[in-house]
N, C-alpha and C positions, 0 to 999 in steps of 0.2 A: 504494500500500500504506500499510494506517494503524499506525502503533507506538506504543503506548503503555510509556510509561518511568514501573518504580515505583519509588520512593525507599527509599534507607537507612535506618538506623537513626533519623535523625533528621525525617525523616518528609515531608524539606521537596524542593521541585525546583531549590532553587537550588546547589547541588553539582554536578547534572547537566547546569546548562543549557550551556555553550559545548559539549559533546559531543552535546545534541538539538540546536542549532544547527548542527554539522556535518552531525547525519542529517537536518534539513532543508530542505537540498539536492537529498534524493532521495525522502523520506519526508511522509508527512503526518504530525507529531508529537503526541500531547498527554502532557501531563503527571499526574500521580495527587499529588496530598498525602495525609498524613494527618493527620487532627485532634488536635492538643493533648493528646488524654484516653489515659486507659486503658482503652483497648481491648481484649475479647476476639480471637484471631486469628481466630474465624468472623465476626465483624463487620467487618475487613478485607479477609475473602476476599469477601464481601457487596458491599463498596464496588467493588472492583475488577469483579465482574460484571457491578456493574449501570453500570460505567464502559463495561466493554467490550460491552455488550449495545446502548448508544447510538450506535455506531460497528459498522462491517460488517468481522465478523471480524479485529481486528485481533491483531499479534503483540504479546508483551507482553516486557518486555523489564525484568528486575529483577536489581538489585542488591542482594546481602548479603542482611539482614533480607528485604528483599521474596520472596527465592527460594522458601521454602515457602510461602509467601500465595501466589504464581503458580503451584506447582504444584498446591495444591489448587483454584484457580480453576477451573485448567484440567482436574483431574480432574473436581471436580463437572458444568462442563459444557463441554464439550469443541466443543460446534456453533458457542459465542462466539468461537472462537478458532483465527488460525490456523498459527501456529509461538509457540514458547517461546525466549528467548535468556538463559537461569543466568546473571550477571555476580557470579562471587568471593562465590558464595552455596555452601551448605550444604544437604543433607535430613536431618539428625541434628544435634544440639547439636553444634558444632563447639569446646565446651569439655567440660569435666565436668561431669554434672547435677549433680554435689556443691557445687557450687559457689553453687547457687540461694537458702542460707539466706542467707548473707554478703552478699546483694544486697538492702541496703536505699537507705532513700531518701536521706538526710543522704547517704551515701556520693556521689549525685550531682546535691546541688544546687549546681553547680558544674563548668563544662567540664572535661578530664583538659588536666594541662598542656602547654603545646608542644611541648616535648620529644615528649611522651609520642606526641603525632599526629603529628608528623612520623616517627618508628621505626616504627611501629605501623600507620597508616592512608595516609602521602601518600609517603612516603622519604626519604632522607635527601639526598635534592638538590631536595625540594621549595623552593620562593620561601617568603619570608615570608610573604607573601598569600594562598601555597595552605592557608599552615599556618589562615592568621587565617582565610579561608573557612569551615575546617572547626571552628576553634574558636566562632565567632559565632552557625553552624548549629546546631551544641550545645546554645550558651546560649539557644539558642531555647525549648529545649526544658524544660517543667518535670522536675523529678528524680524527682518519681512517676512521668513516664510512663516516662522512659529507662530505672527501675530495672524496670518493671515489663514493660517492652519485654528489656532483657536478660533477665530470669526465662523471659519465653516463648521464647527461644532455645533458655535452657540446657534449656528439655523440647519443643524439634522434632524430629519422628519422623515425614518424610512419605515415607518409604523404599516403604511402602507402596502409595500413590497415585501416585511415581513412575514404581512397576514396572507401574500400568496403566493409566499414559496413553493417550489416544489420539490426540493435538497432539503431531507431534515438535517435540523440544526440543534445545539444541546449549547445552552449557557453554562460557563462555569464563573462564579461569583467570589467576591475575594469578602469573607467576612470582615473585614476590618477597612475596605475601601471609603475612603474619605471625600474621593471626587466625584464618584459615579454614584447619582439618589438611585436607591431602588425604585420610584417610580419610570427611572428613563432605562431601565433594564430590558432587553429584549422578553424573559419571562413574563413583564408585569403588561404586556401589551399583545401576547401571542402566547397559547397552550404547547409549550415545550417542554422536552425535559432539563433539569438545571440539576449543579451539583455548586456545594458550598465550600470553598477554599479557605481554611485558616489563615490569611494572606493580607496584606494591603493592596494596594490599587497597582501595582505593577509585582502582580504574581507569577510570570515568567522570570521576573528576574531577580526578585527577592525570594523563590521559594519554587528554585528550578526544580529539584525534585520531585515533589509534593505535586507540583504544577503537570510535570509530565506522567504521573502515576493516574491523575486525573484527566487529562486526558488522551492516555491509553484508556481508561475504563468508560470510558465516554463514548469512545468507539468498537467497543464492544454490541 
């Protein structure tokens, strides 16, 4: 079976990788980036199609940001593909669209500070290393994409395309996620199955284990 793992917000594979390392074990793995730019989200769901159209039906497996780019993948064409696995993603802005003006660029040219990732995205028993991963991964990133990457958040509405899939899909939830309401969860808006992750909000990468044991059993 082939899995393709889409990236966070920050666009890159290296957050994920010691969790594709564990599913590579049993899996044939690849990885998705995404490019530097600002991107529309139909050029996204574009990339990922024509990812998984070069591979035989594989599952796609995304976290956060990636979660609406994978369901509309998979709604658009549903024959690429053959299970879904939601990781601590969203189908509705999981903040307030209000929120969209305030989102300029100066605001992030500049990673949020340690503190702030560790509460927020890793936990508060993350290692310094988990912290600095996620802050590095960041700085990768220029602050027009990131701000213009949050904007697309705060107006995701794939409620829609969830409710008519044709690829089942399985949520896995990070008990302890601080960014994503369980209202904007894909389970609270479509009759799926879900599993609950002892985790914070980026459980691929703080709790690659745990995360790949969940979902292998997911695909089961």
């Amino acid at each position: 079976m082939q899995l393709v793992v889409l990236p966070g917000m920050d666009g890159g594979a290296e957050l994920s990788r010691e969790c594709r390392t564990r599913l590579a074990e049993d899996f044939e793995v690849h990885a998705v980036e995404y490019p530097h730019e600002t991107l529309p989200t139909t050029e996204l769901v574009d990339l990922v199609i024509e990812r998984a159209a070069a591979l035989s039906r594989p599952v796609l497996v995304a976290e956060s940001f990636s979660g609406p780019i994978a369901v509309e993948a998979m709604h658009r064409h549903p024959d690429h593909f053959t299970k879904g696995v939601l990781v601590c993603t969203f189908v509705v802005a999981p903040r307030s669209p209000g929120l969209r003006p305030f989102v300029q660029t100066p605001l992030f040219g500049r990673p949020p500070p340690r503190w702030a990732i560790r509460r927020w995205m890793v936990g508060r028993d993350a290692s310094d290393d988990s912290v600095s991963a996620v802050h590095d991964a960041i700085a990768r990133v220029p602050g027009r994409v990131m701000a213009d990457r949050i904007r697309q958040v705060l107006r995701v509405d794939v409620r829609d395309a969830l409710a008519h899939l044709q690829v089942p899909v399985v949520s896995l939830r990070a008990r302890h996620d601080r960014l994503v309401r369980a209202s904007s969860a894909p389970e609270a808006h479509a009759t799926i199955p879900s599993l609950t992750l002892d985790a914070p909000h980026l459980a691929l990468h703080a709790r690659p284990v745990e995360s790949a044991r969940a979902i292998r059993e997911s695909l089961r």
